[in-house]
BALOBA-1460 file (C-alpha; in Angstrom, 3 decimals):
// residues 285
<rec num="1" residu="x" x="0.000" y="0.000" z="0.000"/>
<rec num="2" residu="x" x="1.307" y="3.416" z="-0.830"/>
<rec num="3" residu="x" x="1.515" y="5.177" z="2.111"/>
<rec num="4" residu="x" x="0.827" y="9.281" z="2.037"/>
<rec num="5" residu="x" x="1.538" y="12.115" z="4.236"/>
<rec num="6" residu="x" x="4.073" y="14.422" z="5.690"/>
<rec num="7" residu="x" x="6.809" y="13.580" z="8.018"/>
<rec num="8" residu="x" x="8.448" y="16.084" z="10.420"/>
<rec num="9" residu="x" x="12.389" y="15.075" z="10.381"/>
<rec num="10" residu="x" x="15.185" y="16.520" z="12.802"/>
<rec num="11" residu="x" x="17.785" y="16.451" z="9.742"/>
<rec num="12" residu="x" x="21.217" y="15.556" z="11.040"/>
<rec num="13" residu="x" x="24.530" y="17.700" z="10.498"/>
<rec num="14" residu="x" x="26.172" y="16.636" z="7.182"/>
<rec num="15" residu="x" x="23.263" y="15.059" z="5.388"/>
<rec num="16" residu="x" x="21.944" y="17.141" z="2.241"/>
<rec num="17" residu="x" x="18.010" y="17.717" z="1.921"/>
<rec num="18" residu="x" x="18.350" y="15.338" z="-0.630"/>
<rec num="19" residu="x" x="20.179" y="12.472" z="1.395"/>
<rec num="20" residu="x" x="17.134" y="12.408" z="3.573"/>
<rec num="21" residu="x" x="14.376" y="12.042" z="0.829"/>
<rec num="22" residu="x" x="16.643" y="9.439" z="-0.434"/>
<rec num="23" residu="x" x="16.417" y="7.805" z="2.548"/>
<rec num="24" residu="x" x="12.385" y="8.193" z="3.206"/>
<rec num="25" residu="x" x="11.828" y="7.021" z="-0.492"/>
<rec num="26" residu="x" x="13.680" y="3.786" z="0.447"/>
<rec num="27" residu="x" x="12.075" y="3.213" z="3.904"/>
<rec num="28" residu="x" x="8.437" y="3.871" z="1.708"/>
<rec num="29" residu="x" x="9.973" y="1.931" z="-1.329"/>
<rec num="30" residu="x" x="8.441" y="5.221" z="-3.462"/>
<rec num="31" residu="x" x="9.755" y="7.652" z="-5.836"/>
<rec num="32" residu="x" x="7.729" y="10.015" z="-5.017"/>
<rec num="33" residu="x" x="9.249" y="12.093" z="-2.312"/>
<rec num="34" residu="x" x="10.020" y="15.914" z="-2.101"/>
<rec num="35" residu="x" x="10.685" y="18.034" z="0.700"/>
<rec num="36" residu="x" x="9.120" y="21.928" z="1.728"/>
<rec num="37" residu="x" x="12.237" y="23.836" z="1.531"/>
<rec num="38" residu="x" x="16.169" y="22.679" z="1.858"/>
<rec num="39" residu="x" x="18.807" y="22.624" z="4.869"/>
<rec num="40" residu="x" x="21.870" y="23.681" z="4.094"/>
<rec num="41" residu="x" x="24.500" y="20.059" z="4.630"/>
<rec num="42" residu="x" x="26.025" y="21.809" z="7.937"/>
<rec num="43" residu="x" x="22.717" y="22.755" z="9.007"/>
<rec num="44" residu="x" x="20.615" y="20.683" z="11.303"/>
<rec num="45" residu="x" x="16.682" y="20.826" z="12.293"/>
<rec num="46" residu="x" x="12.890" y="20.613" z="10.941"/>
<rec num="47" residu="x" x="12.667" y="19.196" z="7.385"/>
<rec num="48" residu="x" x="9.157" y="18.396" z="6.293"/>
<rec num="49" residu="x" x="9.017" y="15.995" z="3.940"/>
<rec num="50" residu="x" x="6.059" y="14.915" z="1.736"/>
<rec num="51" residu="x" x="5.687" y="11.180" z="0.761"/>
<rec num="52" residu="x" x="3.502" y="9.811" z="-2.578"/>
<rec num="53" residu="x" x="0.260" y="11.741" z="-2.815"/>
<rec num="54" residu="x" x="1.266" y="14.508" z="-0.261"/>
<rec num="55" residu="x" x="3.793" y="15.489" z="-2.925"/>
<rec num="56" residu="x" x="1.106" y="17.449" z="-4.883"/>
<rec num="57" residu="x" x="0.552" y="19.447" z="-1.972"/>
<rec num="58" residu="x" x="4.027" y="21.086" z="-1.713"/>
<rec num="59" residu="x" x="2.689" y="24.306" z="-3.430"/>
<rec num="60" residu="x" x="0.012" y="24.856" z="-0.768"/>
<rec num="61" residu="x" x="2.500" y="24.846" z="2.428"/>
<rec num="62" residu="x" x="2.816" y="27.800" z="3.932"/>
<rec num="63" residu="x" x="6.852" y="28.791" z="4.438"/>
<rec num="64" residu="x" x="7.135" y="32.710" z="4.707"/>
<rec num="65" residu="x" x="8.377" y="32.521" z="8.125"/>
<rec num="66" residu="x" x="11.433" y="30.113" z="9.124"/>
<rec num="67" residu="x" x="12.962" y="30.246" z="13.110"/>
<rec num="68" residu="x" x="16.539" y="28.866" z="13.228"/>
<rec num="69" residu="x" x="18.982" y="29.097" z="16.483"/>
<rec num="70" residu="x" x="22.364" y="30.310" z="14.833"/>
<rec num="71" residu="x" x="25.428" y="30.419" z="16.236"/>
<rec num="72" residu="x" x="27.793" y="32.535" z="14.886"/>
<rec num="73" residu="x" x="31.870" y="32.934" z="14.869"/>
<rec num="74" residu="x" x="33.387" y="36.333" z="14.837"/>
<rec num="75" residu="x" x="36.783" y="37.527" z="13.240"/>
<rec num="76" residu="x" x="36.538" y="34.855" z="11.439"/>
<rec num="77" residu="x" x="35.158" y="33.553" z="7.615"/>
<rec num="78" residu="x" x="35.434" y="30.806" z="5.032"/>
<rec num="79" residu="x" x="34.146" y="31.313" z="1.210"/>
<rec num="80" residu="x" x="30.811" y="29.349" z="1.857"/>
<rec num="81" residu="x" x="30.610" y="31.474" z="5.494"/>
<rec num="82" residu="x" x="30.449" y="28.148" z="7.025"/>
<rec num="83" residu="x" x="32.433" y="25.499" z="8.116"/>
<rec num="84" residu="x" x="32.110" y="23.546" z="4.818"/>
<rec num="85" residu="x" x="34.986" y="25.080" z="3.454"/>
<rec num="86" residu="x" x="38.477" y="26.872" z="4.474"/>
<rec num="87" residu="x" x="38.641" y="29.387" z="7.928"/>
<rec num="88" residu="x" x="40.352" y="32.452" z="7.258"/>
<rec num="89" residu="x" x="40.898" y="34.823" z="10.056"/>
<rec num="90" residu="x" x="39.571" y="37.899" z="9.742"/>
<rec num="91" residu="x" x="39.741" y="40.039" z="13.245"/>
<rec num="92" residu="x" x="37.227" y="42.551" z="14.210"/>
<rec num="93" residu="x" x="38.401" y="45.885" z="14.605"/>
<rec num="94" residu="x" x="37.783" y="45.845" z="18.187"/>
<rec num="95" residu="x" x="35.851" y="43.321" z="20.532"/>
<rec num="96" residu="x" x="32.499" y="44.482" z="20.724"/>
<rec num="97" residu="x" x="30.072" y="44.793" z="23.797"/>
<rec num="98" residu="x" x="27.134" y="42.554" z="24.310"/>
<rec num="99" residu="x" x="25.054" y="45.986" z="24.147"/>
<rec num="100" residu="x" x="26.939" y="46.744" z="21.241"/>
<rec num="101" residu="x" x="25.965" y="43.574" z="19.353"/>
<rec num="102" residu="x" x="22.261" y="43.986" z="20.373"/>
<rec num="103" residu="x" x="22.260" y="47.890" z="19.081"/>
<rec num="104" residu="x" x="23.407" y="46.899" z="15.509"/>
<rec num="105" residu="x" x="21.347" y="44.204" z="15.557"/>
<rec num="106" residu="x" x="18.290" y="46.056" z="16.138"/>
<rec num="107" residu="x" x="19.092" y="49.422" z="14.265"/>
<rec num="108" residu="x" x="20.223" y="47.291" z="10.766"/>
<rec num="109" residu="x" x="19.467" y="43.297" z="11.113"/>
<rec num="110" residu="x" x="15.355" y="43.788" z="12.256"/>
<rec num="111" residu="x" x="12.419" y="44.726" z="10.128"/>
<rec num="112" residu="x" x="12.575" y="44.992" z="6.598"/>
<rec num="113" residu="x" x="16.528" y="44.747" z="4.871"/>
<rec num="114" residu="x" x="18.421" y="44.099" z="1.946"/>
<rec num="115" residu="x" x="20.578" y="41.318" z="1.516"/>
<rec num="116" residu="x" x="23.217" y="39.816" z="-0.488"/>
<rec num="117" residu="x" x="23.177" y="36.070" z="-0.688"/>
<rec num="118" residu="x" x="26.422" y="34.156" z="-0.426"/>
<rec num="119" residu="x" x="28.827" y="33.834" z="-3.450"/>
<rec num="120" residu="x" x="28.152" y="29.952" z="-2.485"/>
<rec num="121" residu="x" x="24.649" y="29.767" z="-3.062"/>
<rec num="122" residu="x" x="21.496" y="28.647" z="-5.144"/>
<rec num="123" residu="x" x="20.891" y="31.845" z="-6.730"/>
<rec num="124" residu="x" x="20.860" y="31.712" z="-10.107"/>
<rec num="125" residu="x" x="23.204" y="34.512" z="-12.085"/>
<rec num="126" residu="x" x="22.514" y="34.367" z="-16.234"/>
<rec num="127" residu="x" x="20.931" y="30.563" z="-15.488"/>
<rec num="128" residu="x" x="24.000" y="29.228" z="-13.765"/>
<rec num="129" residu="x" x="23.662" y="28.727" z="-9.664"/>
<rec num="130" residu="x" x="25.838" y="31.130" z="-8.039"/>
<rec num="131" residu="x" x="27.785" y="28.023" z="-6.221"/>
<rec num="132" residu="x" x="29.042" y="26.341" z="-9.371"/>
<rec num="133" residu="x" x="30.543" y="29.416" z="-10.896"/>
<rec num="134" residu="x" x="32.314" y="29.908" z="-7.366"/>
<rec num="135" residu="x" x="33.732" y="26.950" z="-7.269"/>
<rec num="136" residu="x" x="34.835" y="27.783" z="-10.840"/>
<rec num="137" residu="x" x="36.525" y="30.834" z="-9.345"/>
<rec num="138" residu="x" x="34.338" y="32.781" z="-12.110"/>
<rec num="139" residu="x" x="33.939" y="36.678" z="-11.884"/>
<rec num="140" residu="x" x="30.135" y="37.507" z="-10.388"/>
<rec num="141" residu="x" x="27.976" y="39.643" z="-8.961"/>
<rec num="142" residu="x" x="24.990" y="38.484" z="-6.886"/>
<rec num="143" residu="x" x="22.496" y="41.654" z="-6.594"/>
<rec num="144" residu="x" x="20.668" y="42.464" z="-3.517"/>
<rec num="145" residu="x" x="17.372" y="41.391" z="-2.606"/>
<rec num="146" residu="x" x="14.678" y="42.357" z="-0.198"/>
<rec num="147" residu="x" x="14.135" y="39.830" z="2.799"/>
<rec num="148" residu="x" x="12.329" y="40.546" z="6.554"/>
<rec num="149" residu="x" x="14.077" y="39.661" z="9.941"/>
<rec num="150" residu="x" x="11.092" y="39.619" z="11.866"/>
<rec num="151" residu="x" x="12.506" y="39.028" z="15.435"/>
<rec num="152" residu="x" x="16.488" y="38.307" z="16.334"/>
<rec num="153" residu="x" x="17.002" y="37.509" z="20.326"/>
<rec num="154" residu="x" x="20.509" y="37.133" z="21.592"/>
<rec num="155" residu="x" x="20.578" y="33.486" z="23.383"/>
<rec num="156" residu="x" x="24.810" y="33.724" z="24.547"/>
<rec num="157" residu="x" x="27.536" y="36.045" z="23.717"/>
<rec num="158" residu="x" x="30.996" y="35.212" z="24.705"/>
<rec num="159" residu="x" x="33.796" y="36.299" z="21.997"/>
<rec num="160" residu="x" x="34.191" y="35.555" z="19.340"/>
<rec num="161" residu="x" x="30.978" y="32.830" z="19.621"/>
<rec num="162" residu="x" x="27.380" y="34.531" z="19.617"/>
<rec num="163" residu="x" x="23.842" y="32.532" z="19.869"/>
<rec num="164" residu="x" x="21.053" y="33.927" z="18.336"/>
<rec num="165" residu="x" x="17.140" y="32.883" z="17.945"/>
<rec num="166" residu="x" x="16.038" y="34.312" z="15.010"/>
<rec num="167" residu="x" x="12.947" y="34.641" z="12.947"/>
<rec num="168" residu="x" x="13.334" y="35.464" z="9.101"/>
<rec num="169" residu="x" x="11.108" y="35.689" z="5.977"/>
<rec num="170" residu="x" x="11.719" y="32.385" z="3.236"/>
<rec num="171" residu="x" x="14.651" y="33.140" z="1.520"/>
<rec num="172" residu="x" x="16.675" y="34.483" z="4.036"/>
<rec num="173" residu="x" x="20.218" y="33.914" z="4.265"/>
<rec num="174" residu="x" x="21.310" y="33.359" z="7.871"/>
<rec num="175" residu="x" x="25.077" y="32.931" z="6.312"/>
<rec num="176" residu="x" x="24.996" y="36.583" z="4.909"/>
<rec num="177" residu="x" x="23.848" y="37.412" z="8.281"/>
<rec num="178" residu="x" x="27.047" y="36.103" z="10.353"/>
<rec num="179" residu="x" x="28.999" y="38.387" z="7.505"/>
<rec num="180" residu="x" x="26.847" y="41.353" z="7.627"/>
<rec num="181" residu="x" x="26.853" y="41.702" z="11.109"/>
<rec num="182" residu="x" x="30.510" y="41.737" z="11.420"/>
<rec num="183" residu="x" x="31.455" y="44.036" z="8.542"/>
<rec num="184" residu="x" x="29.749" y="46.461" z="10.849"/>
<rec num="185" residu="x" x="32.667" y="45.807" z="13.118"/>
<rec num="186" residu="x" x="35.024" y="45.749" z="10.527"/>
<rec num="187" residu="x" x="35.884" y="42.049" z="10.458"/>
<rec num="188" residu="x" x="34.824" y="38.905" z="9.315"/>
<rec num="189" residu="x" x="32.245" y="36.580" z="10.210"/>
<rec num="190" residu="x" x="30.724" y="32.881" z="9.751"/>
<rec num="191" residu="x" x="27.761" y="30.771" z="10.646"/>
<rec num="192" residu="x" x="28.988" y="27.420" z="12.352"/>
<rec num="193" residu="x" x="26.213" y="25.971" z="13.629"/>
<rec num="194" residu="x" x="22.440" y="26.094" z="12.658"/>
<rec num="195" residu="x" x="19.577" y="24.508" z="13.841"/>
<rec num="196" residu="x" x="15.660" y="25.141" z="11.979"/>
<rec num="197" residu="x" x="13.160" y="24.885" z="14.666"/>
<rec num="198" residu="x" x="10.353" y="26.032" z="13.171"/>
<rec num="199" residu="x" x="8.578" y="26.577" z="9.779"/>
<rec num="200" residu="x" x="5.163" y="28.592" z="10.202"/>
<rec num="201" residu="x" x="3.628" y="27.196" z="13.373"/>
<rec num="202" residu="x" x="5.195" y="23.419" z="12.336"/>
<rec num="203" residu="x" x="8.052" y="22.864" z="15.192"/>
<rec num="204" residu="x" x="10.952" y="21.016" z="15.818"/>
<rec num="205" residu="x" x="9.809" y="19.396" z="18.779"/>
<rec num="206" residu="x" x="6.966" y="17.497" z="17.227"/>
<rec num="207" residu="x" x="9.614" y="16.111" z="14.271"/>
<rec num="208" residu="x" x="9.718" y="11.745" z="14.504"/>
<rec num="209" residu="x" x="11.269" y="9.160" z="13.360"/>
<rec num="210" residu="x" x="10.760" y="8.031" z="9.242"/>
<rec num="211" residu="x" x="8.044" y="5.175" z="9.962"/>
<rec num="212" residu="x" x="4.511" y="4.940" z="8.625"/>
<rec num="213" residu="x" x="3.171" y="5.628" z="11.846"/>
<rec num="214" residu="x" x="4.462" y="8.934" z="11.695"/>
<rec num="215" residu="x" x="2.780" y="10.130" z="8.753"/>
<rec num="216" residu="x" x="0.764" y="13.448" z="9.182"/>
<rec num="217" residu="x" x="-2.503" y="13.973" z="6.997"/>
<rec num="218" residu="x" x="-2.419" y="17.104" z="5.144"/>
<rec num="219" residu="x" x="-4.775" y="19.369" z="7.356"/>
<rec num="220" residu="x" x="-1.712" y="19.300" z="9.883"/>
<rec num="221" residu="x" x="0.661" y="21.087" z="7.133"/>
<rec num="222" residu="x" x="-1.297" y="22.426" z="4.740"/>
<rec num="223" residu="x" x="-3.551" y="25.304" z="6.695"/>
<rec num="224" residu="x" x="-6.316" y="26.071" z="4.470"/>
<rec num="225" residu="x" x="-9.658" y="26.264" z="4.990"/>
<rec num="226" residu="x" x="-12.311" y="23.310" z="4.203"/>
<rec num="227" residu="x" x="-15.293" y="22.138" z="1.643"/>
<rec num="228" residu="x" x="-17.075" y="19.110" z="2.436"/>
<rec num="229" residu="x" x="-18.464" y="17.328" z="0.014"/>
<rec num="230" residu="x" x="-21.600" y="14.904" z="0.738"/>
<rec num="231" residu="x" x="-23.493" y="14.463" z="-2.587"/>
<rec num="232" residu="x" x="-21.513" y="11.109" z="-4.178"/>
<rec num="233" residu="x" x="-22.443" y="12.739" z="-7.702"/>
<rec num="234" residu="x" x="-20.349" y="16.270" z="-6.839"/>
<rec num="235" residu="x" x="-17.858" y="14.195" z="-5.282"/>
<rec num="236" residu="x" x="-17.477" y="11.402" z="-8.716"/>
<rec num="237" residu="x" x="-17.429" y="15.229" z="-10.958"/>
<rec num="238" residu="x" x="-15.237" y="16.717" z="-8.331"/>
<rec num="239" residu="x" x="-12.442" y="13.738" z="-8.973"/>
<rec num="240" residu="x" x="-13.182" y="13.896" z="-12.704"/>
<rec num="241" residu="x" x="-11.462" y="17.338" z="-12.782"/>
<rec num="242" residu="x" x="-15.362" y="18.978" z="-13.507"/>
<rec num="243" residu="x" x="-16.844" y="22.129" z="-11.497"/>
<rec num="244" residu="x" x="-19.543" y="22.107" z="-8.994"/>
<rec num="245" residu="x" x="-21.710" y="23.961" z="-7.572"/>
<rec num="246" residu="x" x="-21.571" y="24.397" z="-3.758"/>
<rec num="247" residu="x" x="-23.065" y="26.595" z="-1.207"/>
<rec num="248" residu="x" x="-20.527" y="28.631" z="-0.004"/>
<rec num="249" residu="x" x="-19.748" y="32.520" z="-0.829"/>
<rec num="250" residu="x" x="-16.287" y="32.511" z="0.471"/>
<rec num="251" residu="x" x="-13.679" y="33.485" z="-2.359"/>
<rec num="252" residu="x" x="-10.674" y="30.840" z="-2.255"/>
<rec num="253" residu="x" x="-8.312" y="28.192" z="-1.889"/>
<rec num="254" residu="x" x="-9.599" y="25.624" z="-0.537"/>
<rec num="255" residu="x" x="-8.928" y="21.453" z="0.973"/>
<rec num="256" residu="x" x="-11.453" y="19.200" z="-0.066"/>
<rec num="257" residu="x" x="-13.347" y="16.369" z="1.745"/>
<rec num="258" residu="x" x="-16.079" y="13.839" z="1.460"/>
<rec num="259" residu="x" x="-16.969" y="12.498" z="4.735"/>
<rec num="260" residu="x" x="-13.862" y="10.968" z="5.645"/>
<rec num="261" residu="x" x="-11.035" y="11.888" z="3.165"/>
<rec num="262" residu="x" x="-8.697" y="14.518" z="1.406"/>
<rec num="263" residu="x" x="-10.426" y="14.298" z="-2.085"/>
<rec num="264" residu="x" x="-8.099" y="17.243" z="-3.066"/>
<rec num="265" residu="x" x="-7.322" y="20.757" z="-3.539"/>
<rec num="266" residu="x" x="-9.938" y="23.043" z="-4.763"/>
<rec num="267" residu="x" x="-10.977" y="27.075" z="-5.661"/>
<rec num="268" residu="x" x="-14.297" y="28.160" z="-5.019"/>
<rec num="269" residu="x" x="-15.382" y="31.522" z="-6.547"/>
<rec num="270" residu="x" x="-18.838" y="32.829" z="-7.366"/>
<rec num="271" residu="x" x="-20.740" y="29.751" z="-5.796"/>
<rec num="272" residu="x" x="-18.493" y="27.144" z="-8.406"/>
<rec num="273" residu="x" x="-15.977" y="25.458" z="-6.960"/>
<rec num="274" residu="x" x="-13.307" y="24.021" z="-9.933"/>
<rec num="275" residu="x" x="-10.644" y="21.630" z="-8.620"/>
<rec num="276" residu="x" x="-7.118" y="22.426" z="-8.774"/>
<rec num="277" residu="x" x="-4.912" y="19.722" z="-7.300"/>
<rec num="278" residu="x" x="-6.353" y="15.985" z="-6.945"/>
<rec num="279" residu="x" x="-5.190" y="13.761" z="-4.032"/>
<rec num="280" residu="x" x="-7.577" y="10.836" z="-4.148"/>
<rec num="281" residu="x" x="-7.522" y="8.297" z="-6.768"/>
<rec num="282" residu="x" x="-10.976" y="8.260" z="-8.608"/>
<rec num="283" residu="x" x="-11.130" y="4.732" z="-9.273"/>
<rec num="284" residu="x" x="-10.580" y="4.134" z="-5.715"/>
<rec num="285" residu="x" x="-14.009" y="5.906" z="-5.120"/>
């Protein structure tokens, strides 16, 4: 039986995004796998993965606000600003305060900022991803984007390591944060340890092991609201990929049930509601 669902994983240090999907698609003996948003390999914490059916819902998780715990060295750097690659030392001008770090961090690293993403990176620069043309030593420029820091709490300071809890927009690079902060203090600085404890309202704590019984139904990842379908006929068109007529005014995206399963994903406007994204099988009906 092909299992669906979501699985909340605690993605160890060194694995890539895609080392753990590998490993879920041979514990479900599926191809179809795909996770809500990548780790970086040094980077540990909540991965939500999708399994079989679930897949289809990727596009409908909500991801616009990631919590990480970051720990950061100072007067320090590496060309990935992390510990994948070689540590240069690069001293701060002088040793700042605790208060000193909390100022900057408040008056340039919270609310609305621009950023540039790492050299090593996924961005894409004339179709090529920014990483491979670094590690061709190529010429490039990576422009800077818009991003949100919507809270940034200092856990420990104690030079040249400082913890922080922060709370960014999807996108974010907390990497380009570790070097931001300290070019403010004239030096250098890396991220060498981070840890994803949140996604939305989804948490780190509630993350399992990779078993079947561990399998979350959609409603617990994917927050939209519900239709509920009880006339077999609208349900057989529903699944058939035809509109229906329903009686609801609401304007929307929308999860749809009969009266026990996800039949799908569906958008109701102007009393019609016209399915977008099946997740039952119709011939299992």
């Amino acid at each position: 039986m092909n299992h669906s669902g979501f699985l909340l994983i605690d993605k160890p240090r060194d694995w890539t995004s895609a080392d753990v999907c590998r490993k879920v698609k041979k514990i479900f003996n599926t191809k179809k796998v795909g996770h809500t948003g990548t780790l970086d390999p040094f980077a540990t914490g909540l991965l939500i993965v999708a399994v079989n059916r679930a897949t289809r819902l990727i596009p409908y998780t909500k991801k616009s606000r990631k919590t990480y715990i970051a720990v950061f060295e100072l007067g320090k750097t590496s060309p990935t600003l992390d510990p994948e690659s070689d540590t240069i030392e690069k001293p701060l001008e002088k040793i700042p305060s605790a208060e000193e770090v909390k100022n900057v961090l408040e008056k340039h690293f919270v609310g609305n900022i621009t950023q540039i993403p790492p050299n090593f990176s996924a961005v894409k620069i004339n179709g090529k991803r920014a990483y491979d043309l670094a590690r061709k030593s190529e010429t490039f420029e990576i422009k800077p984007r818009e991003t949100e820091v919507f809270s940034a709490e200092i856990l420990a300071y104690n030079f040249p390591i400082l913890e922080l809890k922060i709370t960014v927009a999807a996108g974010f690079y907390v990497r380009s944060l570790a070097r931001d902060l300290a070019k403010k203090f004239r030096g250098g600085g890396m991220c060498v340890s981070l840890k994803r404890i949140a996604i939305e309202d989804t948490t780190l704590e509630n993350a399992a092991e990779i078993s079947v019984e561990n399998l979350l139904p959609a409603e617990k990842i994917i927050h939209l609201e519900k239709i509920k379908l009880d006339n077999v006929a609208d349900i057989k068109r529903f699944l058939c990929g035809n509109k229906i007529r329903i009686d609801k005014e609401e304007v929307g995206t929308f999860l749809v049930y009969d009266s026990v399963e996800l039949l799908g994903v569906g958008i109701a406007e102007n009393g019609v509601l016209r399915p977008k994204t099946m997740y039952k099988i119709f011939q299992k009906l």
